[in-house]
DRENVEX-846778 format. One record per residue: residue in three letters; x, y, z of N, C-alpha, C in turn. Coordinates in pm, whole numbers, plus 50000, padded with zeros to 5 digits. Layout:
# DRENVEX-846778
SITE, residu, nx, ny, nz, cax, cay, caz, cx, cy, cz
SITE, ALA, X, Y, Z, X, Y, Z, X, Y, Z
...
//
This chain:
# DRENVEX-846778
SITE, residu, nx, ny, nz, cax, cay, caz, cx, cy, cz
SITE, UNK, 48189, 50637, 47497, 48268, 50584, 47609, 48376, 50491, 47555
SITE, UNK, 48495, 50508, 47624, 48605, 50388, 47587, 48606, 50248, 47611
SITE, UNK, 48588, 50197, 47498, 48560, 50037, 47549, 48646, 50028, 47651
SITE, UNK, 48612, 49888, 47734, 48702, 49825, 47835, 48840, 49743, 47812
SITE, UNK, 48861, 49711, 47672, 48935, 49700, 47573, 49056, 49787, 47599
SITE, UNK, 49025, 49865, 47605, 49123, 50037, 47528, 49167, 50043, 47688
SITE, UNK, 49113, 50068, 47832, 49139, 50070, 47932, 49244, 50062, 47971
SITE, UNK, 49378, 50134, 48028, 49495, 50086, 48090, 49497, 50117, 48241
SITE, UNK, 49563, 50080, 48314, 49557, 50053, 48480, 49655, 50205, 48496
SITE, UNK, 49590, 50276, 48584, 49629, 50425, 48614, 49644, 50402, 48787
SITE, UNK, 49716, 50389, 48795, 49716, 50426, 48969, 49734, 50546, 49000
SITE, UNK, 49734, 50636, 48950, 49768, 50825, 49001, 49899, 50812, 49062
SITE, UNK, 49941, 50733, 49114, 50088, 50827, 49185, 50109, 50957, 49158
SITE, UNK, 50172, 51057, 49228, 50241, 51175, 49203, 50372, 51116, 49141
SITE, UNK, 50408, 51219, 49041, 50563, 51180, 48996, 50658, 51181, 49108
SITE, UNK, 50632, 51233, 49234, 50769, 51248, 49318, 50773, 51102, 49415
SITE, UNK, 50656, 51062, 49379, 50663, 50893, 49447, 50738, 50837, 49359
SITE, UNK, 50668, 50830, 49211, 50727, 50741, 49104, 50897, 50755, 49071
SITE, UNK, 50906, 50866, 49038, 51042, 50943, 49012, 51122, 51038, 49109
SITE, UNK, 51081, 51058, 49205, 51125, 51202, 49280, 51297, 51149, 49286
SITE, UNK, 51331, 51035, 49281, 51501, 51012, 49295, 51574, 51034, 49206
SITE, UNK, 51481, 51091, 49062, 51548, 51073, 48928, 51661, 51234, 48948
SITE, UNK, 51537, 51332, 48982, 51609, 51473, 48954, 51725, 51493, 49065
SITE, UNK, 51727, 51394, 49184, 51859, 51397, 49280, 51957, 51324, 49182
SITE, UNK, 51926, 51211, 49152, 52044, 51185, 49086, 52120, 51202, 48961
SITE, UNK, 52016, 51294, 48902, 52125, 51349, 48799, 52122, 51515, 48853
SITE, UNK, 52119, 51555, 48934, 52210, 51671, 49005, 52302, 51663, 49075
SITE, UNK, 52319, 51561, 49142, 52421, 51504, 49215, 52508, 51484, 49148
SITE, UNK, 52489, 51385, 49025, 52591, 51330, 48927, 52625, 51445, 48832
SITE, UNK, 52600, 51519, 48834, 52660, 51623, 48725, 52729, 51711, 48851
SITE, UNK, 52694, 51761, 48954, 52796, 51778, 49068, 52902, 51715, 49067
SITE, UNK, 52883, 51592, 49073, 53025, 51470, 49102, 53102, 51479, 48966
SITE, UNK, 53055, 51521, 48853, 53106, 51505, 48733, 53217, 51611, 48761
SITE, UNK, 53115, 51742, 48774, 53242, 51877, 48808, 53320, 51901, 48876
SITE, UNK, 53281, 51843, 49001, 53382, 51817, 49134, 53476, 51721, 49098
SITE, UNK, 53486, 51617, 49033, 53600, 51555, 48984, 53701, 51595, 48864
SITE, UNK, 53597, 51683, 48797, 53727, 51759, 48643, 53776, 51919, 48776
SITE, UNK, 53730, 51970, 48832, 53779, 52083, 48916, 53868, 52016, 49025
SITE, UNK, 53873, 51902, 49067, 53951, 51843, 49159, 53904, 51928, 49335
SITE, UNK, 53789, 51919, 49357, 53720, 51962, 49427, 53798, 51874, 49545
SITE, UNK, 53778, 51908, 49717, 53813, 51803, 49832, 53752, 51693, 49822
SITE, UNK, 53847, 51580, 49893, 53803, 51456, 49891, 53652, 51400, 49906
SITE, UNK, 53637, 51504, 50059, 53541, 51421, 50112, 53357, 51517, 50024
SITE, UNK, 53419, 51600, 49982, 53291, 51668, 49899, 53268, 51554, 49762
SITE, UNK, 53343, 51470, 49737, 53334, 51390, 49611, 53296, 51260, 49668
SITE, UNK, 53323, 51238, 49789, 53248, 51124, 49865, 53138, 51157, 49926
SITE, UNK, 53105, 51297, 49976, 52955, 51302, 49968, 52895, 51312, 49862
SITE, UNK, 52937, 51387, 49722, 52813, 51343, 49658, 52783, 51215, 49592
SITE, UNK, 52919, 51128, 49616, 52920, 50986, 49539, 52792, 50917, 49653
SITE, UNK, 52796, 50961, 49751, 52660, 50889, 49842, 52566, 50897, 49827
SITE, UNK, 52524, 51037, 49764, 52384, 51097, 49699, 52346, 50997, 49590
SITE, UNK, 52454, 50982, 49473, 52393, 50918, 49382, 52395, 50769, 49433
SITE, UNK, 52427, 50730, 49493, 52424, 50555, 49535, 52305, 50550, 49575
SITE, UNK, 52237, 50662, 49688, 52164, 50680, 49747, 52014, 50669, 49646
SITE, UNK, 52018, 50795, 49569, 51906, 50823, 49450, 51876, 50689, 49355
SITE, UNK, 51987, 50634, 49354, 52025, 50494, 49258, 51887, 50433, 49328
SITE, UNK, 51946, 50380, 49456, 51888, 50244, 49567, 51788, 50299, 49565
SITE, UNK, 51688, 50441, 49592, 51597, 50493, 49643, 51479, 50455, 49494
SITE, UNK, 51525, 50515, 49416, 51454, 50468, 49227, 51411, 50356, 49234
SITE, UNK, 51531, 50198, 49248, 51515, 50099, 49217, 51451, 50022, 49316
SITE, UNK, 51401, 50083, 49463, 51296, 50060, 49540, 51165, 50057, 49510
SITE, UNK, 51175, 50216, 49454, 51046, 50269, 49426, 50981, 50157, 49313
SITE, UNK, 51079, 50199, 49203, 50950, 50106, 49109, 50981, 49972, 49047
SITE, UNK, 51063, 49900, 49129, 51107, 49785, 49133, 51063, 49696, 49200
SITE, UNK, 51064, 49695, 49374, 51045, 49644, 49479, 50893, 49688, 49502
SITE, UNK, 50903, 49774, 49547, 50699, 49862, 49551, 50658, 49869, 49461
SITE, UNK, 50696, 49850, 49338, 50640, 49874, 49213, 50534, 49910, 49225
SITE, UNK, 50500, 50030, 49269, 50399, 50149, 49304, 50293, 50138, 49200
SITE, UNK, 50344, 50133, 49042, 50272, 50135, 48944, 50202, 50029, 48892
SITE, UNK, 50209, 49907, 48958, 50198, 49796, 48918, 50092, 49716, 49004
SITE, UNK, 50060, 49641, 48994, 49968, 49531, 49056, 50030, 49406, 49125
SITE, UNK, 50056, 49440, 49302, 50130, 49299, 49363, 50075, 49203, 49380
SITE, UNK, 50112, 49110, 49407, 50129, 48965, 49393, 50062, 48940, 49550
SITE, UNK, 49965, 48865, 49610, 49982, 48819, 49755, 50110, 48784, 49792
SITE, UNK, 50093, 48858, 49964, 50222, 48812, 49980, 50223, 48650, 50042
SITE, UNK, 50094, 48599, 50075, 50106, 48517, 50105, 49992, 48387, 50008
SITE, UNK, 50026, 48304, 50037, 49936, 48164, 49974, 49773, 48140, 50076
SITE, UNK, 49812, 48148, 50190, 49748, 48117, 50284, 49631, 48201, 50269
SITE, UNK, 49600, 48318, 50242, 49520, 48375, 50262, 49360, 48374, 50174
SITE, UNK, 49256, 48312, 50215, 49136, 48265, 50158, 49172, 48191, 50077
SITE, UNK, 49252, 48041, 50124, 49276, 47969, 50035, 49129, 47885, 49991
SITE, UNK, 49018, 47940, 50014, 48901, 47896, 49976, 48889, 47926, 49865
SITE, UNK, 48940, 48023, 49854, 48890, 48107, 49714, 48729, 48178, 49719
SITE, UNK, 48672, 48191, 49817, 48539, 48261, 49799, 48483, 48321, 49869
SITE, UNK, 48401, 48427, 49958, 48363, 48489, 49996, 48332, 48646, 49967
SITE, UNK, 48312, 48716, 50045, 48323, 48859, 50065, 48423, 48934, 50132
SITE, UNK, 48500, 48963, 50085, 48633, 49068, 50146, 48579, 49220, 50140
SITE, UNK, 48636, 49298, 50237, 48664, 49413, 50279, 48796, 49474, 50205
SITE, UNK, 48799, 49560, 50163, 48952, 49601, 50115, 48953, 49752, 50243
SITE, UNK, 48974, 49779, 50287, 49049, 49887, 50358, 49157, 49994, 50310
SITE, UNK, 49111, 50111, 50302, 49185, 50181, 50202, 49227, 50152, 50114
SITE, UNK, 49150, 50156, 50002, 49130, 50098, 49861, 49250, 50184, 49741
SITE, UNK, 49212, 50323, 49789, 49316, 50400, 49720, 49242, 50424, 49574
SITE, UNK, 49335, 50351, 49501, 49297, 50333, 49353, 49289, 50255, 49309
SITE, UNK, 49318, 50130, 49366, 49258, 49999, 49313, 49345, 49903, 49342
SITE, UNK, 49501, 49897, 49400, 49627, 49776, 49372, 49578, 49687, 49448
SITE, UNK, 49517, 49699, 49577, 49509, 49578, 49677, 49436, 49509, 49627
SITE, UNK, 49275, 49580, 49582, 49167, 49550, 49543, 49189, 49442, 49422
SITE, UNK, 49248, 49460, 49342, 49263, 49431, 49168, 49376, 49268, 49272
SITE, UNK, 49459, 49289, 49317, 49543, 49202, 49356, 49477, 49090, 49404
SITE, UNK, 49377, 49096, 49514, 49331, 48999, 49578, 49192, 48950, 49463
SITE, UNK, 49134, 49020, 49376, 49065, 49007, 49301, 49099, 48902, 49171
SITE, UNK, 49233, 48944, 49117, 49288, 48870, 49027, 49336, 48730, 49087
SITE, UNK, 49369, 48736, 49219, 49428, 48606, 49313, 49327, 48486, 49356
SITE, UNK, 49216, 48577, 49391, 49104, 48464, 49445, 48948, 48521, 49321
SITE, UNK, 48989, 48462, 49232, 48858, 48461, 49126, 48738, 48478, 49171
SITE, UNK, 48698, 48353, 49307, 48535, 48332, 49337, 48532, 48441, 49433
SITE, UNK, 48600, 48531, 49489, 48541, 48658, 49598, 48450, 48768, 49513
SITE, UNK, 48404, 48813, 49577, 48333, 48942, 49582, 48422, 49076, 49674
SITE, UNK, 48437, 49169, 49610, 48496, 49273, 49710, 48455, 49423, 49698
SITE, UNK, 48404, 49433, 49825, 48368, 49613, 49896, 48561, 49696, 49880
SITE, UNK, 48540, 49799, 49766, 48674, 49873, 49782, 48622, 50003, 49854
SITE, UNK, 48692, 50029, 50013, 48647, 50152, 50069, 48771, 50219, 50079
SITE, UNK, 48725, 50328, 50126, 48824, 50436, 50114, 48773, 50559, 50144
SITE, UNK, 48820, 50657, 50240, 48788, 50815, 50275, 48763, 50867, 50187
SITE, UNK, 48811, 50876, 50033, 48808, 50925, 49968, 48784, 51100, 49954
SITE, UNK, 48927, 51151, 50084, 48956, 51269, 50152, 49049, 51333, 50090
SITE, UNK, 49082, 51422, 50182, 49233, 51507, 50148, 49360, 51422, 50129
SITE, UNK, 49373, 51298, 50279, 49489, 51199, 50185, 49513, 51167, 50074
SITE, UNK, 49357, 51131, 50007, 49336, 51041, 49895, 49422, 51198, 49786
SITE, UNK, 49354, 51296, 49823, 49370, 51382, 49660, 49519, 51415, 49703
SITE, UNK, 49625, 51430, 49830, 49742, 51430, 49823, 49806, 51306, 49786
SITE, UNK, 49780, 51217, 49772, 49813, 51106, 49736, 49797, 51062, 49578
SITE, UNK, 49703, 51106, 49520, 49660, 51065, 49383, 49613, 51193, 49285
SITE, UNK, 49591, 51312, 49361, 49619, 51450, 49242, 49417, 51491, 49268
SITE, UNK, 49399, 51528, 49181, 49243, 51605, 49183, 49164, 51556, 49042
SITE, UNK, 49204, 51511, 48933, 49184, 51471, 48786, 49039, 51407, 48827
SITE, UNK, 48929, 51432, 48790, 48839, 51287, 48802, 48810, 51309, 48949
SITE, UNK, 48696, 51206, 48940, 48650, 51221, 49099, 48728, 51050, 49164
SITE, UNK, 48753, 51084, 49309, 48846, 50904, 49334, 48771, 50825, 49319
SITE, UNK, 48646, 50795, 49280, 48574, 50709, 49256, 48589, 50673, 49156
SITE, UNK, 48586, 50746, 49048, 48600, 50725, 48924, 48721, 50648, 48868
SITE, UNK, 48831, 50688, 48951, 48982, 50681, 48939, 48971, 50518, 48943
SITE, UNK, 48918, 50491, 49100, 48948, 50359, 49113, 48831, 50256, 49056
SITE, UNK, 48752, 50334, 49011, 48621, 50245, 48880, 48673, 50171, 48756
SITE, UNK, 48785, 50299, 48696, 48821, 50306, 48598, 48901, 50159, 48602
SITE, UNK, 48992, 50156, 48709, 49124, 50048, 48766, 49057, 49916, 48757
SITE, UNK, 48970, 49945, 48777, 48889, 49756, 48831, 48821, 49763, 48710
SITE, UNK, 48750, 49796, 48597, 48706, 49798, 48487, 48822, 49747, 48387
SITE, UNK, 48942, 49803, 48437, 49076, 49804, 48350, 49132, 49666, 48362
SITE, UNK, 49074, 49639, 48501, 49129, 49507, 48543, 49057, 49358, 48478
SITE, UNK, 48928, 49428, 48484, 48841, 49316, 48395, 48764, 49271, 48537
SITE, UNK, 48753, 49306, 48629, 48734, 49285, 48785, 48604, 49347, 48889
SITE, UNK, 48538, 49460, 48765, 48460, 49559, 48815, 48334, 49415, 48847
SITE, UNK, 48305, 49327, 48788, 48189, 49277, 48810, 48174, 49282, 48923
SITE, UNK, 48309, 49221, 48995, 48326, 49131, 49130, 48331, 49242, 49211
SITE, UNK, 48302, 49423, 49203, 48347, 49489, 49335, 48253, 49581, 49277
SITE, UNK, 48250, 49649, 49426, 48134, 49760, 49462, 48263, 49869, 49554
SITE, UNK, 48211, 49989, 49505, 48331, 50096, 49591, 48220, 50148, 49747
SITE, UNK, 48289, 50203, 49832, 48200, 50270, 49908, 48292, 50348, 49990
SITE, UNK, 48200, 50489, 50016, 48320, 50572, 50074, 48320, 50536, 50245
SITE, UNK, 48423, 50563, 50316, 48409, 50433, 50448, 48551, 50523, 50522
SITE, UNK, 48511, 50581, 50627, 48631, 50568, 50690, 48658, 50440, 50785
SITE, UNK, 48772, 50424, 50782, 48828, 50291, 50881, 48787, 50272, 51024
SITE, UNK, 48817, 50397, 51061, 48806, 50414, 51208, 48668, 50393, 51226
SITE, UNK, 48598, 50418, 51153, 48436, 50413, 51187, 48314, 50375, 51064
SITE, UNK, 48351, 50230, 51092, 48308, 50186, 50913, 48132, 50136, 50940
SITE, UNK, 48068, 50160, 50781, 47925, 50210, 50846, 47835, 50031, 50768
SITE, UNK, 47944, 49928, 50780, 47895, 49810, 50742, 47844, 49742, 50910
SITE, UNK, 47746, 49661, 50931, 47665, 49548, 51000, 47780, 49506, 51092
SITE, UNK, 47753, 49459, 51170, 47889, 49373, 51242, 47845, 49189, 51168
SITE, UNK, 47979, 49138, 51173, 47986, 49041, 51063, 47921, 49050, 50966
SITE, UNK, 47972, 49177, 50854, 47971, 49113, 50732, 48031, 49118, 50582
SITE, UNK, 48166, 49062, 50656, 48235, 49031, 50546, 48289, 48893, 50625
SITE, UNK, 48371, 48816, 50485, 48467, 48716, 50556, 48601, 48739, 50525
SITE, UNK, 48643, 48802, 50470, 48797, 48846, 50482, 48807, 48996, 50483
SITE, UNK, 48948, 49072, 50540, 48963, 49154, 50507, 49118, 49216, 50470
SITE, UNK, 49127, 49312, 50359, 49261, 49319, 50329, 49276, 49428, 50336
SITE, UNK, 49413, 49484, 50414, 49420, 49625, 50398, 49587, 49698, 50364
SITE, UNK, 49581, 49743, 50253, 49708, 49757, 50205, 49817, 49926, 50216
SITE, UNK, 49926, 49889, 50310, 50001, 50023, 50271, 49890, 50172, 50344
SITE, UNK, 49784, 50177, 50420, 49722, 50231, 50445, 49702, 50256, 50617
SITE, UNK, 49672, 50170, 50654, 49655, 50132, 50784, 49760, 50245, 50910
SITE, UNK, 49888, 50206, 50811, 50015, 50300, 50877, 50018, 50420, 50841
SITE, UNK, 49905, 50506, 50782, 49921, 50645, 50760, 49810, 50686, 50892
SITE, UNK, 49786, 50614, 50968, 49700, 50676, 51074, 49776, 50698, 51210
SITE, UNK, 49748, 50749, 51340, 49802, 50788, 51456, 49780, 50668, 51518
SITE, UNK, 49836, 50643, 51652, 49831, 50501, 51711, 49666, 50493, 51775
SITE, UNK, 49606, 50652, 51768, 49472, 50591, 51833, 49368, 50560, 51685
SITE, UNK, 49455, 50612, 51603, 49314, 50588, 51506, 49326, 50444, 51412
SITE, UNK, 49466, 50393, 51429, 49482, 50240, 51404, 49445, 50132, 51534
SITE, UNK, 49377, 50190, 51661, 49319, 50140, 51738, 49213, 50088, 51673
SITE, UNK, 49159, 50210, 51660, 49000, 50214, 51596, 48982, 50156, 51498
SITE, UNK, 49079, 50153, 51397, 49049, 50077, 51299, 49086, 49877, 51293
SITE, UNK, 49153, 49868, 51400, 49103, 49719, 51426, 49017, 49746, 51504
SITE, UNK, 49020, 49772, 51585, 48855, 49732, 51657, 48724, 49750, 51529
SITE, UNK, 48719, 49815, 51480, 48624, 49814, 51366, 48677, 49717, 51270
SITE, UNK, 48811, 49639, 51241, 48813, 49576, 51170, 48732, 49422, 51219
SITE, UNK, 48763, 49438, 51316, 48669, 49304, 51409, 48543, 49316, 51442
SITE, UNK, 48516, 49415, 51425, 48344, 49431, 51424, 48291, 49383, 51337
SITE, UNK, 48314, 49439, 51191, 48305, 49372, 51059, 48297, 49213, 51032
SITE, UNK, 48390, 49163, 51051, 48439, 49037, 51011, 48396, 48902, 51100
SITE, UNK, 48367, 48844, 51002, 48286, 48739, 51034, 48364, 48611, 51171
SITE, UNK, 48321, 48546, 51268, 48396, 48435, 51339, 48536, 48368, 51233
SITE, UNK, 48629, 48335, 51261, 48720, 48290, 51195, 48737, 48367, 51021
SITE, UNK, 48684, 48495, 51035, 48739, 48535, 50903, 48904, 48576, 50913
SITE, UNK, 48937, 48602, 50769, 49064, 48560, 50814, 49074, 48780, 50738
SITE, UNK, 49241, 48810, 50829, 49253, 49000, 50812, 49393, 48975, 50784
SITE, UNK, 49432, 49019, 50641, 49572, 49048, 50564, 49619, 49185, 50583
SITE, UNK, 49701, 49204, 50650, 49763, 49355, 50664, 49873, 49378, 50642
SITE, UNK, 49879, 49470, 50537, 50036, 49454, 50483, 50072, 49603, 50484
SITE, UNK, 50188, 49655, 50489, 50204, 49806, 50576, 50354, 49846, 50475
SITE, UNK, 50427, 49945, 50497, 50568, 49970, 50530, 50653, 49905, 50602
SITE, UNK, 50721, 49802, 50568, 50868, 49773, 50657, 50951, 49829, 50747
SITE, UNK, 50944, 49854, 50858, 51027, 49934, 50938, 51156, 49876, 50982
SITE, UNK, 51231, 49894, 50867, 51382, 49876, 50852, 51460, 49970, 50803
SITE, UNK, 51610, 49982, 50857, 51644, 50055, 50831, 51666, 50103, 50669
SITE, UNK, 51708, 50012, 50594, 51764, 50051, 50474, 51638, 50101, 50405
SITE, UNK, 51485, 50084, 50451, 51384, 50144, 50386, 51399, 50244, 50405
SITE, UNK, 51394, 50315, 50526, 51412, 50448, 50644, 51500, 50532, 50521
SITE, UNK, 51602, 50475, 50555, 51698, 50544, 50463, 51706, 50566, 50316
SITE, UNK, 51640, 50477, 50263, 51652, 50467, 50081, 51506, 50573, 50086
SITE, UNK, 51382, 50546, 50160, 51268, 50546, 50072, 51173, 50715, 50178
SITE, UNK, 51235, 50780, 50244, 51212, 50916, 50269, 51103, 50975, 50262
SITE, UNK, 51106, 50991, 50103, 51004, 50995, 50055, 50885, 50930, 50081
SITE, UNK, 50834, 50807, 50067, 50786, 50721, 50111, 50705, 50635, 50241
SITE, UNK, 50808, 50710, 50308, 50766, 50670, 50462, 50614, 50715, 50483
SITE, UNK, 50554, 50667, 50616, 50416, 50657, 50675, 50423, 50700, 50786
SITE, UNK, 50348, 50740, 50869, 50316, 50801, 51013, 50357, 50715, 51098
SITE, UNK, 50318, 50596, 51100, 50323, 50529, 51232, 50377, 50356, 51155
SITE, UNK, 50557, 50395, 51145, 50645, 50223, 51075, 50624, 50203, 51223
SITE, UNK, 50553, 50050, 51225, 50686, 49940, 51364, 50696, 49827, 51357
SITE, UNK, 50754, 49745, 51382, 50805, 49605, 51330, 50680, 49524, 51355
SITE, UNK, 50711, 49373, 51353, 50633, 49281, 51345, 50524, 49281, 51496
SITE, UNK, 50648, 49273, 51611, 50567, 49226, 51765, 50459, 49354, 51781
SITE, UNK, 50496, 49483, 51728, 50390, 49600, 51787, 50246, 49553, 51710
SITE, UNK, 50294, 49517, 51585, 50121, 49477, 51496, 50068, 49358, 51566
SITE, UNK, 50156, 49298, 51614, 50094, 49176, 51658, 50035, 49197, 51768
SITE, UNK, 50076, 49238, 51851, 50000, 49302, 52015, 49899, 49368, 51979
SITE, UNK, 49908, 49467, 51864, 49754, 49524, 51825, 49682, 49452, 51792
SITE, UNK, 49712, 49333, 51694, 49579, 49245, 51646, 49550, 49188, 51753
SITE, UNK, 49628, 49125, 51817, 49556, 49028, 51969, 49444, 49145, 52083
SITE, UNK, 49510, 49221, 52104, 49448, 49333, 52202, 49277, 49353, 52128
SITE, UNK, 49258, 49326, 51941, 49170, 49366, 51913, 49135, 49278, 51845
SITE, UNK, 49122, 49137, 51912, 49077, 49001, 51905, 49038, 48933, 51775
SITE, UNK, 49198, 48941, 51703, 49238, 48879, 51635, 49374, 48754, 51662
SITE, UNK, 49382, 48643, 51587, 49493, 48587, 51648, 49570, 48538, 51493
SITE, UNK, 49695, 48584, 51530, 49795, 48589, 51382, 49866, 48442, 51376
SITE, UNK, 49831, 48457, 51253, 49846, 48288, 51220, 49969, 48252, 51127
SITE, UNK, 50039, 48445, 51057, 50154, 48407, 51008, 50180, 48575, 50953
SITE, UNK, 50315, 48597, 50975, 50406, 48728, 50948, 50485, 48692, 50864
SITE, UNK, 50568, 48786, 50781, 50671, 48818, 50724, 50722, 48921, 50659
SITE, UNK, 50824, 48940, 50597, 50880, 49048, 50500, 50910, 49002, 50381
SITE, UNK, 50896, 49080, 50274, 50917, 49071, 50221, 50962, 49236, 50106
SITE, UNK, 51065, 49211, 50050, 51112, 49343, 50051, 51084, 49503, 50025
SITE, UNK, 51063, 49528, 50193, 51029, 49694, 50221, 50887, 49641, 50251
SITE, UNK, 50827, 49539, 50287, 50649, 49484, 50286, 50680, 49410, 50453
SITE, UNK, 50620, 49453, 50517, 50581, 49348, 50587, 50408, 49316, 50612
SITE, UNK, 50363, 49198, 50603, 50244, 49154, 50608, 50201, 49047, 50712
SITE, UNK, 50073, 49056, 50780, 50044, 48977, 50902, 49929, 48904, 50845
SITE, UNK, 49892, 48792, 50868, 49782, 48727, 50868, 49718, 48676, 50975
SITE, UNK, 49601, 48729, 50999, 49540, 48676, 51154, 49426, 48666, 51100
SITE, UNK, 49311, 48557, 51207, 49191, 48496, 51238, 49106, 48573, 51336
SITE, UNK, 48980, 48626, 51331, 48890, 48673, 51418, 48873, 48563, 51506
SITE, UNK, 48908, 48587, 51659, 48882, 48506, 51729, 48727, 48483, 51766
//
């Protein structure tokens, strides 16, 4: 077996998440190259000069801003500024939320769940079983002590009522229909303990995301007030929003 040593952090992306803007923009740009030595019409050299601006902004989203490949940062301070308990991760994926809030709050313990379905293998390929995938991630992380995986759908999660005290759910939440992100707060409040505190951080529904990140997009973007009416309706009360770029994230309290 490979020591834990040797271990590097694999998130699976598909290349067309990571890269899919690379092969537009150098087809585009070798278009624009020829269309300018052939003296092609104006406005054909201003559409493809948009393509590549476009492929440019869309790249330097991807693994810049989302840095898809990478391990984010909380977006907020506030969140278990205790530093300890039991968190929920909610669509775990392959490990970023998990490893994030793990590396952030040392004294937690964290359940990484996840369908570990057809999303998951369109999302992260077939290599390995997703368990393994995201074993490997939190081992890599140095983090495995602190977490246990379990396969869990959202909508209908098969933990106790209260028992966790936080829960985080990343970039996930918004790949469901508006009734099955019902379900999944109401089950997120089933779970969670009196005053535990629920981090939900999604897709930005702005335009220049819309437009740069295509690729990218989720089933169900909507701004700040629609998440917020959902958490209240499913008796939570939000204690602080924001954006942050192409991220927006809510923090609310189990009432």
């Amino acid at each position: 077996m490979m020591p834990f040593a040797n271990l590097r952090l694999d998130f699976a992306y598909p290349w067309w998440l990571s890269y899919g803007h690379v092969p537009i923009l150098a087809g585009s740009a070798v278009l624009l190259a020829i269309a300018s030595m052939r003296k092609w019409p104006k406005w054909s050299l201003i559409l493809l000069g948009l393509v590549v601006l476009w492929s440019i902004g869309g790249f330097v989203i991807c693994r810049f801003v989302f840095d898809i490949n990478g391990v984010p940062e909380l977006p907020t301070e506030n969140f278990l500024r205790a530093g300890t308990g039991r968190v929920l991760d909610l669509g775990a994926g392959t490990g970023r939320s998990s490893i994030m809030v793990l590396k952030a709050r040392p004294g937690v313990t964290l359940v990484a769940s996840d369908l570990f379905g057809e999303s998951f293998d369109q999302h992260f390929g077939h290599s390995d079983t997703p368990q393994q995938r995201l074993l490997a991630n939190l081992k890599a992380a140095g983090v495995d002590q602190r977490a246990t995986i379990e396969t869990a759908d959202m909508r209908k999660l098969p933990f106790p009522n209260a028992s966790f005290d936080a829960i985080v759910s990343a970039y996930a939440m918004d790949h469901l229909n508006r009734n099955g992100i019902g379900q999944a707060l109401s089950e997120s409040a089933r779970v969670i303990k009196p005053d535990g505190e629920f981090l939900l951080i999604l897709v930005a529904k702005e335009p220049w995301v819309e437009f740069a990140l295509p690729i990218m997009l989720h089933a169900n973007l909507h701004g700040p007030s629609w998440w917020i009416e959902r958490l209240q309706q499913s008796g939570f009360q939000v204690l602080e929003h924001g954006t942050r770029p192409a991220t927006l994230y809510l923090l609310s309290r189990k009432v």
